[in-house]
Structure formats: structure tokens, C-alpha cells
C-alpha positions as CSV (number, residue, x, y, z in Angstrom):
1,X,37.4,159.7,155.0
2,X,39.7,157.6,153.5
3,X,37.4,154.8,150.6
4,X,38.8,151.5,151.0
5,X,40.2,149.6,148.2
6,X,38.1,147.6,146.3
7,X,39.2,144.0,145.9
8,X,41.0,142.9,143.0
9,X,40.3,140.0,141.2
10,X,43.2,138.2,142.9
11,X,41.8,138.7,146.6
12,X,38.3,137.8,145.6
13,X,39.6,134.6,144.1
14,X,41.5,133.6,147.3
15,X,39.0,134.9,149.6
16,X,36.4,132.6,147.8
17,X,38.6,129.6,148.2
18,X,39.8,130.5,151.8
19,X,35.8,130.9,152.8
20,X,34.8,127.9,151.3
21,X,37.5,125.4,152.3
22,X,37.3,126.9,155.9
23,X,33.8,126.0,156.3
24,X,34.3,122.8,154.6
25,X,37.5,122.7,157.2
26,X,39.5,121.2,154.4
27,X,43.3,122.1,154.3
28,X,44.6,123.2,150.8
29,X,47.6,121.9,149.6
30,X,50.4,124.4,147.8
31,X,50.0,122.0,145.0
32,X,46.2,123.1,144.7
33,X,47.0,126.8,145.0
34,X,49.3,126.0,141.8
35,X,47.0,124.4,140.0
36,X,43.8,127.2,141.1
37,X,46.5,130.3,140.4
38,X,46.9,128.5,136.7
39,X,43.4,128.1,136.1
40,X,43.2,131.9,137.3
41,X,46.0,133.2,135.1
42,X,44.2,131.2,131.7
43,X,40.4,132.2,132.7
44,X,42.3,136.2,132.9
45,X,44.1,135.4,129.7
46,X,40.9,134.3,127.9
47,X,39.1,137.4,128.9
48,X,41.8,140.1,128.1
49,X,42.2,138.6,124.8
50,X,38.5,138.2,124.1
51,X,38.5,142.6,125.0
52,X,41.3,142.7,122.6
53,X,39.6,141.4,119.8
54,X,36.4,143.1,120.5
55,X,37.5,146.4,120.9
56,X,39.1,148.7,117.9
57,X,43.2,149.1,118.5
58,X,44.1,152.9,118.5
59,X,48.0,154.0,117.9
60,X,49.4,156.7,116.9
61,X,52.2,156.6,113.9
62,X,51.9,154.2,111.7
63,X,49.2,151.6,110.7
64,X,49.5,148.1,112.4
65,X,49.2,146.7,108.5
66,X,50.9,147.3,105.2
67,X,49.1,148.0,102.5
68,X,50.8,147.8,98.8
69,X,50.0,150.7,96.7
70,X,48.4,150.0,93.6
71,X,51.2,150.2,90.7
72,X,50.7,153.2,88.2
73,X,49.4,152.0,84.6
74,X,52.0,150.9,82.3
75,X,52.6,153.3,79.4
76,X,51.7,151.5,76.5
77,X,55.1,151.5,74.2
78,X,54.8,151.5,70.2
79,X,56.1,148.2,68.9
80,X,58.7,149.4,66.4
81,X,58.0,148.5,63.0
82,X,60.3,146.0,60.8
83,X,62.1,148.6,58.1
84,X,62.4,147.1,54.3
85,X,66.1,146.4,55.1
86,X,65.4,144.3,58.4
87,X,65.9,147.0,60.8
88,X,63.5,147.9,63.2
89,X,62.4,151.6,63.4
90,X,59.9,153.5,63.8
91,X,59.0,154.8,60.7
92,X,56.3,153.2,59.2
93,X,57.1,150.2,56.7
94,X,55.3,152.0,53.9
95,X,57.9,154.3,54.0
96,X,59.9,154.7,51.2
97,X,63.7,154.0,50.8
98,X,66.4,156.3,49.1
99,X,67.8,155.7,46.1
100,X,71.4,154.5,46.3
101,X,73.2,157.4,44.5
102,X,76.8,157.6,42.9
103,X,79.0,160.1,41.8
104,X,80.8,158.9,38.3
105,X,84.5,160.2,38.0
106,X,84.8,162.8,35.0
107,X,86.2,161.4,31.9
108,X,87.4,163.6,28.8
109,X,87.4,162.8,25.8
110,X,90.2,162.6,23.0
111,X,88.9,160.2,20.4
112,X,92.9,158.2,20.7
113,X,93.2,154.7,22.1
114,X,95.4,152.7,23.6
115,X,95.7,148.9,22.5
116,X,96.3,146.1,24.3
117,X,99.7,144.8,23.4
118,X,99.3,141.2,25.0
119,X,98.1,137.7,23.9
120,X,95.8,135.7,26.8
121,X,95.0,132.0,25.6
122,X,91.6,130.9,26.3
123,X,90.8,128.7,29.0
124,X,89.9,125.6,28.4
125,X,89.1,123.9,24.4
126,X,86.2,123.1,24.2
127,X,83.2,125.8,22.5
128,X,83.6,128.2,20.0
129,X,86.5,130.0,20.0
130,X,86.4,134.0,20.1
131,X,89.2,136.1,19.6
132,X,89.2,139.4,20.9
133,X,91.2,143.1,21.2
134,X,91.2,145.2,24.0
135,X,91.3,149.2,23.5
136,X,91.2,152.0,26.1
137,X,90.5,156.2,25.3
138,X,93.6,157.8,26.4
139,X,91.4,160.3,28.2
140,X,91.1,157.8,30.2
141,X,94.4,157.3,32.2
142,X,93.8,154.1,31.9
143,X,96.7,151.1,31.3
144,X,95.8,149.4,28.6
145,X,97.9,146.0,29.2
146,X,96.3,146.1,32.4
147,X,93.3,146.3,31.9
148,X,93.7,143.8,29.0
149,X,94.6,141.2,31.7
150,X,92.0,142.0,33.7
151,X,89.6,141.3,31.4
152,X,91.2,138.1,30.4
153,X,91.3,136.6,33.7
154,X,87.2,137.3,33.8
155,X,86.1,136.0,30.3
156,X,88.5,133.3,31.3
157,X,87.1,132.6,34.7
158,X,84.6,129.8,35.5
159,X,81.8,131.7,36.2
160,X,81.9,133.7,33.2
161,X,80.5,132.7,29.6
162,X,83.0,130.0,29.4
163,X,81.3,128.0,31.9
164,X,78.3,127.3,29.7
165,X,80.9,125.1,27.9
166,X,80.0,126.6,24.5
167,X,82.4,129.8,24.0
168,X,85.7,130.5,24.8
169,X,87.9,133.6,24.2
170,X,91.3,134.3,23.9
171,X,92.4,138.4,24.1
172,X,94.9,139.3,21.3
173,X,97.5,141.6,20.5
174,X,96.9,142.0,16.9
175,X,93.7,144.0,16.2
176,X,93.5,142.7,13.0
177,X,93.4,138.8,13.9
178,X,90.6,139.5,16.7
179,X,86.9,138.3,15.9
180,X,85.7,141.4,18.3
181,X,87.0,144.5,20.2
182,X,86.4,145.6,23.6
183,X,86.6,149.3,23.9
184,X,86.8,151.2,27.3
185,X,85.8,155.1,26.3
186,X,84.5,157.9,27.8
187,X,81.2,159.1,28.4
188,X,80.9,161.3,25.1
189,X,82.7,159.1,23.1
190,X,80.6,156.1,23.9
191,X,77.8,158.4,23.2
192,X,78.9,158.6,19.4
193,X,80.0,155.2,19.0
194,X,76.8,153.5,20.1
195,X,74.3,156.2,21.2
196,X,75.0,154.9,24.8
197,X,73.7,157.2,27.5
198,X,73.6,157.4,31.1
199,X,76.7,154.6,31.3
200,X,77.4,151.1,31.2
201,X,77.6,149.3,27.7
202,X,76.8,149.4,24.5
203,X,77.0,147.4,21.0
204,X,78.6,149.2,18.6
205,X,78.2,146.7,15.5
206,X,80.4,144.0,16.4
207,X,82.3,145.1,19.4
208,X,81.2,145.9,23.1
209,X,82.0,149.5,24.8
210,X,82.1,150.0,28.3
211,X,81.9,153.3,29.9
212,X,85.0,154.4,31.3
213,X,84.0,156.1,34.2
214,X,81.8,153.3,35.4
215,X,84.9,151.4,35.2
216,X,86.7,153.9,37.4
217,X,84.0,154.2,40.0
218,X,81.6,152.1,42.0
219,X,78.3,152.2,42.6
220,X,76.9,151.6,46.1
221,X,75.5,148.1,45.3
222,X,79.0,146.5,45.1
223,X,81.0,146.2,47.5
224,X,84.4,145.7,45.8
225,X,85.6,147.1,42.7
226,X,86.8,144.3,40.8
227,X,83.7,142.7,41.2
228,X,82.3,145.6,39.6
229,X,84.6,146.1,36.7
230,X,83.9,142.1,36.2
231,X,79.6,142.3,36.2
232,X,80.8,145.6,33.2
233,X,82.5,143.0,31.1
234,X,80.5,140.3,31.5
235,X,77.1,142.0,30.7
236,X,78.6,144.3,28.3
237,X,79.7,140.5,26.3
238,X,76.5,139.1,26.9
239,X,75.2,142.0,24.8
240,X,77.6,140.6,21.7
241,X,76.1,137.1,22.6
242,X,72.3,138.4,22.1
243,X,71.9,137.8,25.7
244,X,68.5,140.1,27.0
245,X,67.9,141.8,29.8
246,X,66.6,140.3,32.7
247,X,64.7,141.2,36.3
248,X,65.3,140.1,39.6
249,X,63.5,136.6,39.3
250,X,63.2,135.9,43.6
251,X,64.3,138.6,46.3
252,X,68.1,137.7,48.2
253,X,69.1,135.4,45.4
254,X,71.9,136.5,42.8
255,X,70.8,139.0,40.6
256,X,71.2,138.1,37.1
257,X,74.2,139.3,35.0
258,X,72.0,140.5,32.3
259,X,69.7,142.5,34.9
260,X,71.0,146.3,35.2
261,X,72.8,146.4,38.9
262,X,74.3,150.3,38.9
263,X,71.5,151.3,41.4
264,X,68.1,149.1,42.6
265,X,68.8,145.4,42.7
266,X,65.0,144.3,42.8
267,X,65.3,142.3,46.1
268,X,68.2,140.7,44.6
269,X,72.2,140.5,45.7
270,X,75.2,141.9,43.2
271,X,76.2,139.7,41.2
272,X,78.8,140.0,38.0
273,X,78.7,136.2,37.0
274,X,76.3,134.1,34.6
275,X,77.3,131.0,36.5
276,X,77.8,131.9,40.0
């Protein structure tokens, strides 16, 4: 036997109103079935959506929210650490630097010399006038006139001892008529001369000698050669004018001319001129 169909909640709804205006006999409008098949469809609407939230939503795949994964620690990176030049690394600070280093060009020696056979006037008049002569070992391979000028044009230059105002010098030919000489010699014979040792200059009584194969090489704290061959003249001077030795007196500033500047500066900048 076949069960008959239950009602749905449509034809419960319009059975309900069909009973109860019938025995009212009161005719229904199609406007009122509009307006009772909207209240139906919002009291269905209400209840569906009430089930929905009440009961737990199943799917299969993938969840109905998004969750953001938690983002992985962040390696901690070292901060690298300022070097004494200004350049970050990451060595500690503490760490030492290298010695700048330089390889002097051999010079022989053969005890014969070269002399000068020019005249430079000094710049300027006013301050005690120095005459001087110019001499180079011939081991050297050196031109002496050359070098002669050379030296002229830095004991002559502003920013050498002549800017103090007080000295002056003029280089001349005549070895006899000079106050002072200026030798350029090798390594051994400056040795004799003057006992100098391990380059640079020396005083050898009267006159100033310059190591000849510091003049023909360069250490790694200049930059330029002339500049170097100009700090050798003017220090190894400043030796005949009882000028002393001096220190770097505040780091990045001009290293004074008197202050040795073959290898560590102190702090300071190369510098070949008392009155830069």
C-alpha cells in the first residue's frame, strides 16, 4: 500500500488559510496571497538560516577560512664592525692593521759625485739668505742639473721654509761660494758620511744627505712622487735648521714635516710642507 505524501510546508500554509477564510466565508484577494507567500518565504528564510548557524558546516577540500602561517624567526645577522680605516668588516676592530711595506731600489756605491752646474736665485728678499750646492753619487743615475732644479723650485716654494719669512736660499753652481751642500748618496755612502741608517737624512756637519734610493722610490703613504722627493728635502733642511722631530699632534690633519712619514702616519695625512 502505497503511504501518502506528507504535506509540505507550502500546502499546510495554504490549507490553513483556505480552512480558515472558508469558514469565515471571506474571499482572499491575489494581493493577500502576495503579501502571505512573502511573509512565508522570510519566516523559511529566518529558519534555514538560524540551522545554518547552529549547525557545524562540513566540506571536503579546503577550509572555508584562511589562515596565515606564522612567519619563521628571523636569523639574527652580525652587525659588521667599523675597521680602523672606515670600512666595515667583519673582523673585529681590535684587530690589527699591516704595516705599509716598501721595497727601496738598490743603489751602489762609487764614492764620485755629480755637481750641480746651475744657479737658482732665491725667491723672494726678505730673511737670511742661504746659499747652497747640490751633489749627486754617480751610482746613482741620477741627473744632477735636474735634480738641482728640483730642489730649487721646493726650498723656493711657498710652503717651504721660506714661508716663515725668515730664510731664503738660492742653489749655486760654485761649491765654493755655497753656505751648505745638499748631497743625494747611496745607502752605504750615507752610512759613512753621517752614520745614517735605515734611509732618509742625515747631518753630516754642515750639509744635509738624503738617501738616494728613498729619492728613487716611494713609499705607500704618498701618493705622488714628487711630493715625496719634496717632504725628503724639506725635512732633511729642517735638520740643518735645528728643526726636531715631531708626532702626529691630531688624527686626519697634516702630518708634520719634521714627523718621520716613510711608513705609519699616526692618524695623520702625508704631508712634505712646513706651511701647508
Amino acid at each position: 500500500m502505497t503511504q501518502p505524501t506528507p504535506p509540505n510546508r507550502w500546502t499546510a500554509l495554504r490549507e490553513t488559510v483556505r480552512g480558515a477564510t472558508r469558514g469565515a466565508g471571506v474571499r482572499i484577494s491575489p494581493l493577500t496571497w502576495v503579501s502571505a507567500a512573502v511573509a512565508a518565504l522570510l519566516v523559511v528564510a529566518l529558519v534555514v538560516g538560524a540551522n545554518a548557524l547552529s549547525a557545524p558546516v562540513h566540506r571536503d577540500g579546503r577550509p572555508t577560512a584562511s589562515v596565515t602561517p606564522v612567519p619563521a624567526p628571523a636569523t639574527a645577522t652580525p652587525t659588521p664592525t667599523p675597521s680602523a680605516s672606515g670600512t666595515a668588516t667583519g673582523e673585529p676592530s681590535g684587530s690589527p692593521s699591516p704595516e705599509p711595506s716598501t721595497s727601496w731600489p738598490k743603489v751602489g756605491s762609487s764614492g764620485r759625485f755629480d755637481t750641480a752646474g746651475l744657479s737658482v736665485d732665491a725667491a723672494g728678499s726678505s730673511g737670511t739668505l742661504h746659499r747652497y750646492a747640490l751633489r749627486v753619487e754617480t751610482s746613482a743615475k741620477l741627473d744632477a742639473d735636474k735634480v738641482g732644479r728640483q730642489v730649487a723650485d721646493v726650498l723656493n716654494d711657498p710652503r717651504s721654509w721660506a714661508g716663515s719669512g725668515s730664510v731664503r736660499f738660492a742653489l749655486v753652481a760654485d761649491a765654493k761660494k755655497a753656505d751648505f751642500t745638499i748631497t743625494l748618496a747611496s745607502p752605504a755612502t750615507a752610512k759613512k758620511l753621517c752614520g745614517l741608517d735605515g734611509g732618509g737624512s742625515c747631518v753630516d756637519g754642515g750639509d744635509a744627505v738624503l738617501d738616494a734610493s728613498w729619492w728613487k722610490g716611494m713609499p705607500s703613504t704618498y701618493a705622488s712622487r714628487a711630493s715625496w722627493q719634496a717632504y725628503l728635502v724639506n725635512h732633511g733642511v729642517g735638520r740643518l735648521l735645528g728643526e726636531k722631530s715631531q708626532d702626529c699632534a691630531k688624527k686626519g690633519k697634516p702630518a708634520p714635516v719634521m714627523m718621520p712619514q716613510a711608513e705609519d702616519l699616526g692618524g695623520c695625512t702625508s704631508n712634505p710642507w712646513p706651511y701647508p
